[in-house]
N, CA, C and O atoms as CSV, one atom per row, in Angstrom:
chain,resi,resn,atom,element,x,y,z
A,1,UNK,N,N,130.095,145.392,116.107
A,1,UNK,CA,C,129.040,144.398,116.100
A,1,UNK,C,C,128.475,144.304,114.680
A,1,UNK,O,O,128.127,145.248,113.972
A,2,UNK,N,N,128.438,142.745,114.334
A,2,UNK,CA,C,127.787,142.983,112.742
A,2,UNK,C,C,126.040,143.486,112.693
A,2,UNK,O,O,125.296,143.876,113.593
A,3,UNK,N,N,125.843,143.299,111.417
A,3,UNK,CA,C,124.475,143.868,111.449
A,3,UNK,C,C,123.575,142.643,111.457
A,3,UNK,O,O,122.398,142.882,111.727
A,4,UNK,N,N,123.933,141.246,111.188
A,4,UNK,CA,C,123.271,139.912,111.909
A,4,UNK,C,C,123.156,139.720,113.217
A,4,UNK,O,O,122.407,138.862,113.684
A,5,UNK,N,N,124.106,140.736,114.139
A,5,UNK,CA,C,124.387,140.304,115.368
A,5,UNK,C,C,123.480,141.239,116.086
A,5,UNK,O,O,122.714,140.873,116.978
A,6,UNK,N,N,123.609,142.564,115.625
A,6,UNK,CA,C,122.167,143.196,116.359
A,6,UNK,C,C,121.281,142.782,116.065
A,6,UNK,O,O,120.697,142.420,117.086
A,7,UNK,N,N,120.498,142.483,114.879
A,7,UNK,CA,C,119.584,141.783,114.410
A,7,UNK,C,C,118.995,140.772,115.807
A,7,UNK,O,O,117.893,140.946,116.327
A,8,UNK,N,N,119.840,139.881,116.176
A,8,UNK,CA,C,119.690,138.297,117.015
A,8,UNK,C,C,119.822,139.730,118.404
A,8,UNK,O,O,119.154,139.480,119.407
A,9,UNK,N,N,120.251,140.463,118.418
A,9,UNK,CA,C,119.856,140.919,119.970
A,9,UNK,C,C,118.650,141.614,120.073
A,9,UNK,O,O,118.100,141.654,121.174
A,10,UNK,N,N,118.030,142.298,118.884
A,10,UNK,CA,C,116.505,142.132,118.576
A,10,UNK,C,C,115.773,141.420,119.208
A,10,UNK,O,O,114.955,141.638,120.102
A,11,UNK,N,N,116.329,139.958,118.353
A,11,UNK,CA,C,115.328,139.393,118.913
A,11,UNK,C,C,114.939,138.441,119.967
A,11,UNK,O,O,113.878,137.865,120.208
A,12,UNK,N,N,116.609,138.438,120.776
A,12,UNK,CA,C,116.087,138.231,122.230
A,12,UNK,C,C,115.833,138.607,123.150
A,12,UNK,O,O,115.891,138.076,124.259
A,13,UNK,N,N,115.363,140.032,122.709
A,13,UNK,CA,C,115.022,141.258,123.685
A,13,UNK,C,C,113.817,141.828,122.871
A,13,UNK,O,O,113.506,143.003,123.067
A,14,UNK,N,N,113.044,140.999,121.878
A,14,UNK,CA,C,111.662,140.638,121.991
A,14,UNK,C,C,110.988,139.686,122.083
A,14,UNK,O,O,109.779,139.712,122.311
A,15,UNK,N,N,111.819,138.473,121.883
A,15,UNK,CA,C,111.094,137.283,123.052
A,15,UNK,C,C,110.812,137.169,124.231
A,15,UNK,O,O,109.822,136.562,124.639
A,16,UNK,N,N,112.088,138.039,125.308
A,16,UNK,CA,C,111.756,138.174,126.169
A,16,UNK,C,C,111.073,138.852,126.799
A,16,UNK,O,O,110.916,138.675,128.007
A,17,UNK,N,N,110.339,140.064,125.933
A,17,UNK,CA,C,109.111,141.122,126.185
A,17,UNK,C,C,108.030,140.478,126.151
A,17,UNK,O,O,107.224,140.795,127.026
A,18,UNK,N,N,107.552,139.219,125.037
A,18,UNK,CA,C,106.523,138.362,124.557
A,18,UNK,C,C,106.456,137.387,125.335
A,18,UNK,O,O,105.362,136.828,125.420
A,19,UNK,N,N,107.487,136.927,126.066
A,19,UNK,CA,C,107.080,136.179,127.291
A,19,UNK,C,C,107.024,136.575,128.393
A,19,UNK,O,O,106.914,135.599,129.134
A,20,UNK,N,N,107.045,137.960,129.230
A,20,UNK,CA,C,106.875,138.677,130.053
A,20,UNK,C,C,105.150,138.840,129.396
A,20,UNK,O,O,104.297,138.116,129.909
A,21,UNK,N,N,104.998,139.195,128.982
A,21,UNK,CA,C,103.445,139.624,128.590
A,21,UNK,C,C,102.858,138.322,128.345
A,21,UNK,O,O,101.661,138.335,128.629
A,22,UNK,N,N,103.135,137.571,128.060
A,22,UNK,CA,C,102.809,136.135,128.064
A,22,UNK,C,C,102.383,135.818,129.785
A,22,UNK,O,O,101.443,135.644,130.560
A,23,UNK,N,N,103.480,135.879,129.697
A,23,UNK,CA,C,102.805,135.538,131.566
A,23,UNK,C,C,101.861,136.251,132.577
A,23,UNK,O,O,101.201,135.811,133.518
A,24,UNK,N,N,102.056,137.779,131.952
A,24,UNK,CA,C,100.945,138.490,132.335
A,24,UNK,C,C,99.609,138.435,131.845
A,24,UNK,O,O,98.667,138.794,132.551
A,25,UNK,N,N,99.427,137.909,130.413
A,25,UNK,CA,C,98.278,137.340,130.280
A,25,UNK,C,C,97.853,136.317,131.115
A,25,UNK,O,O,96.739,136.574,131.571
A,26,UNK,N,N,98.379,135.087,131.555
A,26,UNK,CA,C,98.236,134.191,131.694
A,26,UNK,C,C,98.073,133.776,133.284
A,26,UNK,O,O,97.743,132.681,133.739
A,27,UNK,N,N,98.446,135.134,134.070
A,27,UNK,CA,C,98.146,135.684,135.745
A,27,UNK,C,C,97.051,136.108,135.412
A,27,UNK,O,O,96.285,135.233,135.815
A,28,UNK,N,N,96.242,137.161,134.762
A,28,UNK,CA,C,95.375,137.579,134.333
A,28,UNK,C,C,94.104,136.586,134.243
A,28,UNK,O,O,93.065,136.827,134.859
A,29,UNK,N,N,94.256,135.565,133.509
A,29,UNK,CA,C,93.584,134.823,133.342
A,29,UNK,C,C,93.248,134.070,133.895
A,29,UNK,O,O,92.446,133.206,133.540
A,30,UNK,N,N,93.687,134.167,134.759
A,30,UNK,CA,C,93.790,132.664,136.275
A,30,UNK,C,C,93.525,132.974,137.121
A,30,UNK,O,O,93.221,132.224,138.049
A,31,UNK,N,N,93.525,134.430,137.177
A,31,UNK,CA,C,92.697,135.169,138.419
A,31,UNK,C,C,91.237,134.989,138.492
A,31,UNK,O,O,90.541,135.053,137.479
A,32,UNK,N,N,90.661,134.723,139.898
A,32,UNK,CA,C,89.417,134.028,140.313
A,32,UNK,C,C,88.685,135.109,139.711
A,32,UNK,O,O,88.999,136.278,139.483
A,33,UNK,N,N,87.507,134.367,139.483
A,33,UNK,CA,C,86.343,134.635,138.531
A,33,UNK,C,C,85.717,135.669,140.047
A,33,UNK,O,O,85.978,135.417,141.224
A,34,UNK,N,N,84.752,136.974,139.460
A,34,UNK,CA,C,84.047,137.350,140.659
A,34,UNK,C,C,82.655,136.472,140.455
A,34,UNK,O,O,82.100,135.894,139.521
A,35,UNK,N,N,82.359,136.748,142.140
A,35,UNK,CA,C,80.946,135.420,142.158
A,35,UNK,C,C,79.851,136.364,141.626
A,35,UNK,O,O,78.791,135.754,141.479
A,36,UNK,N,N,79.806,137.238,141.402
A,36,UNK,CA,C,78.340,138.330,140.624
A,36,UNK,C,C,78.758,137.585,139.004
A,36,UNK,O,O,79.666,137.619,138.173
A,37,UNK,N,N,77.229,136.830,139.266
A,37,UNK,CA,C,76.983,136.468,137.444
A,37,UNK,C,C,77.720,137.357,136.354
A,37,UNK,O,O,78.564,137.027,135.521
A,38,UNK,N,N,76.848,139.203,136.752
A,38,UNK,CA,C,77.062,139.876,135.895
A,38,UNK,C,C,78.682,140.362,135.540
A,38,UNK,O,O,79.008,140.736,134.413
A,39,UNK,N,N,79.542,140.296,136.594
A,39,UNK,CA,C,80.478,140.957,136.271
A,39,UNK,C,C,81.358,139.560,135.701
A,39,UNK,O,O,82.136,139.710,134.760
A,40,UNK,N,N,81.178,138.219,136.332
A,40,UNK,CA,C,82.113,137.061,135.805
A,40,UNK,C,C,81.521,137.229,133.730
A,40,UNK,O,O,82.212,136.750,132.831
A,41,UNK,N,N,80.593,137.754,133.553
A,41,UNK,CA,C,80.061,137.480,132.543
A,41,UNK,C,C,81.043,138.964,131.340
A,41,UNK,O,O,81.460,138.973,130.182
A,42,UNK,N,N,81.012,139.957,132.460
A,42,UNK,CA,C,82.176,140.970,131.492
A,42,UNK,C,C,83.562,140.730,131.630
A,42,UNK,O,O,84.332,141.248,130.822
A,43,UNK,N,N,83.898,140.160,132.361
A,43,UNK,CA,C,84.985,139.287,132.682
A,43,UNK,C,C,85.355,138.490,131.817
A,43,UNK,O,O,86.527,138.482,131.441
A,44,UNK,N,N,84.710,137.906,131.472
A,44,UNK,CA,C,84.537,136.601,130.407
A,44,UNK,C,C,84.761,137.181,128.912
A,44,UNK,O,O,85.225,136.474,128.017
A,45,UNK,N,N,84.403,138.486,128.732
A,45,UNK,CA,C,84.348,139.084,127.396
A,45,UNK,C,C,85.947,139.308,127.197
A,45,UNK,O,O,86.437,138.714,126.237
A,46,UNK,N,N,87.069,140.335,128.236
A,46,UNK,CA,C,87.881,140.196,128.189
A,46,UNK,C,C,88.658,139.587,128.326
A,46,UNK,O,O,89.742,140.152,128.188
A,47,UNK,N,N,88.723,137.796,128.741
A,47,UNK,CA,C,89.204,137.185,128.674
A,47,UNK,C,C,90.050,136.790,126.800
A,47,UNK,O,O,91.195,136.480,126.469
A,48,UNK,N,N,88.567,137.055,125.893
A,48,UNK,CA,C,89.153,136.279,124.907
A,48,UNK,C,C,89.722,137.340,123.634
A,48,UNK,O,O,90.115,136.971,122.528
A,49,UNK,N,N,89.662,138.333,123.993
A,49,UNK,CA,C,90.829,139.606,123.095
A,49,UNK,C,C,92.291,139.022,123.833
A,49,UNK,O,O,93.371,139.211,123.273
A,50,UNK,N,N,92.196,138.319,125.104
A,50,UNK,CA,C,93.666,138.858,125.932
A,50,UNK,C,C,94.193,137.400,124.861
A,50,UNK,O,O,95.173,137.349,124.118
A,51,UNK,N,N,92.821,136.000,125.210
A,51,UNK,CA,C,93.437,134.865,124.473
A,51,UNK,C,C,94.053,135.079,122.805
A,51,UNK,O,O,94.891,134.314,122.327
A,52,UNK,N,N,93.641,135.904,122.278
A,52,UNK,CA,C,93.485,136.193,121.119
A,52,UNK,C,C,95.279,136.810,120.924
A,52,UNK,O,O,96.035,136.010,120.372
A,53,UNK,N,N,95.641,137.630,121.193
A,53,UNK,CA,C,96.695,138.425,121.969
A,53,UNK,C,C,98.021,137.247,122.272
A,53,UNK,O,O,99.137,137.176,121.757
A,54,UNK,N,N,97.328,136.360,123.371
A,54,UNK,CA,C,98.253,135.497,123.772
A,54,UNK,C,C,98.863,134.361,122.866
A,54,UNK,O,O,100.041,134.002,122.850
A,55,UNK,N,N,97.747,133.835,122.063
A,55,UNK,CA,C,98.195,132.874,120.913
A,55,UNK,C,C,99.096,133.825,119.995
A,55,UNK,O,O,100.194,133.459,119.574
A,56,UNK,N,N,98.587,134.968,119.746
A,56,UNK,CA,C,99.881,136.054,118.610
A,56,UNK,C,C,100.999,136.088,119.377
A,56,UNK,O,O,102.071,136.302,118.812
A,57,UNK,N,N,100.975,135.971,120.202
A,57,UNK,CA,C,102.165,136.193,121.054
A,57,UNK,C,C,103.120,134.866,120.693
A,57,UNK,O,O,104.310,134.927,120.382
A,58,UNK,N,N,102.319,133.667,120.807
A,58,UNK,CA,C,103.087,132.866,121.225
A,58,UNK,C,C,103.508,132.075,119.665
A,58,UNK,O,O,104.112,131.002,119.682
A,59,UNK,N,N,103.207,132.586,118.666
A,59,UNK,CA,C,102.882,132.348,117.158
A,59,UNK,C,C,104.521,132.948,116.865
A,59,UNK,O,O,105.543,132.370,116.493
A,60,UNK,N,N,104.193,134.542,117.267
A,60,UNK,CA,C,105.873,135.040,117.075
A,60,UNK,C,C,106.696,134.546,118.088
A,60,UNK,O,O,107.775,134.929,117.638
A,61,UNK,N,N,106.922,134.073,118.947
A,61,UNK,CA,C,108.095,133.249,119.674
A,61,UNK,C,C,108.264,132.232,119.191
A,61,UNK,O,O,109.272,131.542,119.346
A,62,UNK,N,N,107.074,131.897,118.360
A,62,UNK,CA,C,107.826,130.760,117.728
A,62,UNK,C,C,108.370,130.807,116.207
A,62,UNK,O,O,108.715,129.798,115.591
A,63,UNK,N,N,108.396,132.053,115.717
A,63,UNK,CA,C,109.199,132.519,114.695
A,63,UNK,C,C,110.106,133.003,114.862
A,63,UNK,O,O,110.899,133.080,113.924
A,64,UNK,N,N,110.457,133.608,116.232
A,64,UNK,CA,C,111.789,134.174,116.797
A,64,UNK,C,C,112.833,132.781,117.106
A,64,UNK,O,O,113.945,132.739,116.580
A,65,UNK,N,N,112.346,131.680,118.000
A,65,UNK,CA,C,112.863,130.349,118.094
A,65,UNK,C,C,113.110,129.977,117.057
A,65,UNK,O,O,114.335,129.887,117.145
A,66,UNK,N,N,112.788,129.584,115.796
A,66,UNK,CA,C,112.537,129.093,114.869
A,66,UNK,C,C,114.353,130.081,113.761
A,66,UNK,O,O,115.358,129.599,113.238
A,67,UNK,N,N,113.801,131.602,113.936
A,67,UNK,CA,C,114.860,132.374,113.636
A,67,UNK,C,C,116.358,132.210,114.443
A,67,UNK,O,O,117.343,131.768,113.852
A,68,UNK,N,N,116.390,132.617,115.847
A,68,UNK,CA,C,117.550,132.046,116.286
A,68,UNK,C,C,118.198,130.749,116.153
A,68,UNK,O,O,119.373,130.573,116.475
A,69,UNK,N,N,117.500,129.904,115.715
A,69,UNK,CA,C,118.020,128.263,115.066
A,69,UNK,C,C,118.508,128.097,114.495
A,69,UNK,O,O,119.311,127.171,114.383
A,70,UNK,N,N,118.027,129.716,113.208
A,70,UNK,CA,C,118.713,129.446,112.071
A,70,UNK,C,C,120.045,130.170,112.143
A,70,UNK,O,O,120.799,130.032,111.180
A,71,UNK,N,N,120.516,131.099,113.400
A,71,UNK,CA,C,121.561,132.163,113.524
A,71,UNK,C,C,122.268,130.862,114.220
A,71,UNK,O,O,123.318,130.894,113.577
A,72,UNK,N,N,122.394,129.885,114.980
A,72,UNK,CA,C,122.571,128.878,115.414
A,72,UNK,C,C,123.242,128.266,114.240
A,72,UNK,O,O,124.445,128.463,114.071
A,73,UNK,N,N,122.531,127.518,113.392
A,73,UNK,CA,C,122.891,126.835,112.492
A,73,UNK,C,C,123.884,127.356,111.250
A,73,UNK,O,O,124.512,126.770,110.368
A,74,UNK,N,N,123.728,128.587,111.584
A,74,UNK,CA,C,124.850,129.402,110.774
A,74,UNK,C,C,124.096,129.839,109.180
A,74,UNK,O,O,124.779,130.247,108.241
A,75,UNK,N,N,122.456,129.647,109.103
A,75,UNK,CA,C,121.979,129.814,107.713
A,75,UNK,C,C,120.750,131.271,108.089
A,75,UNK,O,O,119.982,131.691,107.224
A,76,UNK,N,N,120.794,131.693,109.143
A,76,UNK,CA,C,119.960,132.762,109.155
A,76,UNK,C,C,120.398,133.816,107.796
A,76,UNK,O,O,121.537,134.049,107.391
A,77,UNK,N,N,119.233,134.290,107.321
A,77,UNK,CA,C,119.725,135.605,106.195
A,77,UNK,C,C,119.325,134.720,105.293
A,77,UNK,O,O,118.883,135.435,104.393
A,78,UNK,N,N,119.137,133.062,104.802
A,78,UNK,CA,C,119.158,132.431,103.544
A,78,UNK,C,C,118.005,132.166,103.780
A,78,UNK,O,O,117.611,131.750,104.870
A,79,UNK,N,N,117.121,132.420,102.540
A,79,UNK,CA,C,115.279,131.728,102.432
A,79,UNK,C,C,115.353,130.325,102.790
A,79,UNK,O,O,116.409,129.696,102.864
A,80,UNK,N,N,114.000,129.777,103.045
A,80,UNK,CA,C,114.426,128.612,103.088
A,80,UNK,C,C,113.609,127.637,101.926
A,80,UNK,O,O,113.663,126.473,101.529
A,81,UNK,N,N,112.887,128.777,101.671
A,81,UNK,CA,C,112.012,128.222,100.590
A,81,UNK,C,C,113.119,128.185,99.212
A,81,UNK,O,O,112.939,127.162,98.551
A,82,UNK,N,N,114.006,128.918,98.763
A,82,UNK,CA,C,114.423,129.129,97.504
A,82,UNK,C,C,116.264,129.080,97.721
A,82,UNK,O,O,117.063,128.746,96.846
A,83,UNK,N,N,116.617,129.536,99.206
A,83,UNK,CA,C,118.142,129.622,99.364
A,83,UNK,C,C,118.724,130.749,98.568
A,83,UNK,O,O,119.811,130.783,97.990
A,84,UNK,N,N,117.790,131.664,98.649
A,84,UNK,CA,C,118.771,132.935,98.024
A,84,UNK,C,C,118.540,133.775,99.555
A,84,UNK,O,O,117.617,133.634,100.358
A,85,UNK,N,N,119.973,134.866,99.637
A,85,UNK,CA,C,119.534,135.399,100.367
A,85,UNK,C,C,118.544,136.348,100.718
A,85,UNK,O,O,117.928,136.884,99.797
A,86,UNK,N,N,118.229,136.713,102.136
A,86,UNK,CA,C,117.010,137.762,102.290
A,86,UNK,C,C,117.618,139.238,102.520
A,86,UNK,O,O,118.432,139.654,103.344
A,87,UNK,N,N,117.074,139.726,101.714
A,87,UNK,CA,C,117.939,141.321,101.555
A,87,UNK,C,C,117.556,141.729,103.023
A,87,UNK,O,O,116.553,141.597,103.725
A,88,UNK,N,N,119.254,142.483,103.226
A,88,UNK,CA,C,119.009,143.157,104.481
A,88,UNK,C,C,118.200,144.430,104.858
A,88,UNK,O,O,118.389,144.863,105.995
A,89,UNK,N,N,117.517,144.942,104.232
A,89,UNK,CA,C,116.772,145.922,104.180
A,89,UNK,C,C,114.923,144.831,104.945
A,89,UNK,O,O,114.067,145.358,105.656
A,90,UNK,N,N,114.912,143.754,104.580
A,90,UNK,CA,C,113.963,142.751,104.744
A,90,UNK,C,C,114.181,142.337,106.182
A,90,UNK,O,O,113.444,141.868,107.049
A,91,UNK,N,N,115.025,142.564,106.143
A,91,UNK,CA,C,115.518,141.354,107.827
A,91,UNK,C,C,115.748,142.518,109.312
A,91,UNK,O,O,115.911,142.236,110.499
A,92,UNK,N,N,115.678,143.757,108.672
A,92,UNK,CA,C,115.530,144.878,109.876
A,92,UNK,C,C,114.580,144.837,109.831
A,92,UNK,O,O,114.274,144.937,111.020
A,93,UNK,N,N,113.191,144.703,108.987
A,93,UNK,CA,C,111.799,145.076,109.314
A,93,UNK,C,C,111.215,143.858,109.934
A,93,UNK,O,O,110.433,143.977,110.877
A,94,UNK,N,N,111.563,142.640,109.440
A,94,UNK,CA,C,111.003,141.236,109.664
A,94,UNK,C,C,112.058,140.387,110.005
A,94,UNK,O,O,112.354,139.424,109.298
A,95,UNK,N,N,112.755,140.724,111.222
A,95,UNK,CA,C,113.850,139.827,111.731
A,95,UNK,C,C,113.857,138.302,111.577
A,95,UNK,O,O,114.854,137.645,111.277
A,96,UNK,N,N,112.664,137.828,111.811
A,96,UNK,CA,C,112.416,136.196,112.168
A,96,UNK,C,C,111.827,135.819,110.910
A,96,UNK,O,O,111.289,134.724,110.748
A,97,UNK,N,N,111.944,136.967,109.743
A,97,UNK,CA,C,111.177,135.725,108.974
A,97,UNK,C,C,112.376,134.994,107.851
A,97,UNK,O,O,113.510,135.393,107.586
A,98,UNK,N,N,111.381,133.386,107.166
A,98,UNK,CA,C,112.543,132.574,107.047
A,98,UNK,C,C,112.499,132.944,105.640
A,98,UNK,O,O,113.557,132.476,105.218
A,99,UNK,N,N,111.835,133.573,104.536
A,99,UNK,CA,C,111.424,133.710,103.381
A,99,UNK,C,C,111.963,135.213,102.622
A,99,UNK,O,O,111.714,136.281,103.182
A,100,UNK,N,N,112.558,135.182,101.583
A,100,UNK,CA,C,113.072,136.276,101.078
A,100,UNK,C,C,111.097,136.671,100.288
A,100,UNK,O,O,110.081,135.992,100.437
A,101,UNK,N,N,111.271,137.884,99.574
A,101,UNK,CA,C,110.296,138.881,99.626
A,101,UNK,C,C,109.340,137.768,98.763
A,101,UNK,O,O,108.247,137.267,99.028
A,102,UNK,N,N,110.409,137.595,97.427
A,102,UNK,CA,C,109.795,136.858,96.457
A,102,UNK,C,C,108.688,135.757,97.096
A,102,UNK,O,O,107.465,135.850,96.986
A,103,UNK,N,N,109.531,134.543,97.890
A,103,UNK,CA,C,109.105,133.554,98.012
A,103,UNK,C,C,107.609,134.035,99.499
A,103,UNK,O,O,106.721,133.219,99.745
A,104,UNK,N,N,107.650,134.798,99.905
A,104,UNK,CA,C,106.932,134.945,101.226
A,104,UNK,C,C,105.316,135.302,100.340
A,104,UNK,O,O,104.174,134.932,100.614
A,105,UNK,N,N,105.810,136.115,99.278
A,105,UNK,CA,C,104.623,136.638,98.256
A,105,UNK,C,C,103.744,134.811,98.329
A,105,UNK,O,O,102.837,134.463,99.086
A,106,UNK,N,N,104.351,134.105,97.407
A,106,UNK,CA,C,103.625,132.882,97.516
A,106,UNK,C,C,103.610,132.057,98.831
A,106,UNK,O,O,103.672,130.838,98.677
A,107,UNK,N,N,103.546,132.473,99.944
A,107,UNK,CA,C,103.387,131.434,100.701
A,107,UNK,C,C,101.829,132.031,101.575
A,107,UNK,O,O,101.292,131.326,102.429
């Protein structure tokens, strides 16, 4: 197996963790309010760490999507800002990202 190819099984075996928890936020959240003021009101507090959580969540699936597009398109590994490649030492720590070190500095 190459080392692009584990890479992409990375990372569809952490999208699919991020949307499992995705959805468990999102049962979580939809679950009926209790009718005591006080407790819908601590209720309410943890609601918005989980929202907070859930948008990060859904921020990296869409850098993982965004990454498999490019394993798709046959240009994953190339910046896209500059087209040099992204050292592989870069792409085990930060699978999905589209920017070699240089160019990510300025963005």
């Amino acid at each position: 197996m190459s080392e692009h190819e584990e890479i992409r099984q990375r990372l569809v075996a952490r999208r699919s963790a991020l949307m499992e928890r995705l959805e468990r936020f999102e049962e979580q959240l939809n679950e009926p309010s209790d009718p005591d003021a006080e407790e819908r009101s601590v209720e309410r507090e943890d609601d918005e760490p989980m929202e907070s959580l859930g948008l990060a969540g859904q921020k990296e699936i869409e850098a993982i999507d965004a990454a498999l597009k490019r394993f798709d398109d046959g240009v994953y590994g190339i910046c896209v800002t500059c087209g040099d490649k992204i050292r592989p030492e870069r792409l085990k720590l930060v699978p999905q990202t589209p920017f070699c070190a240089d160019c990510a500095r300025h963005e």
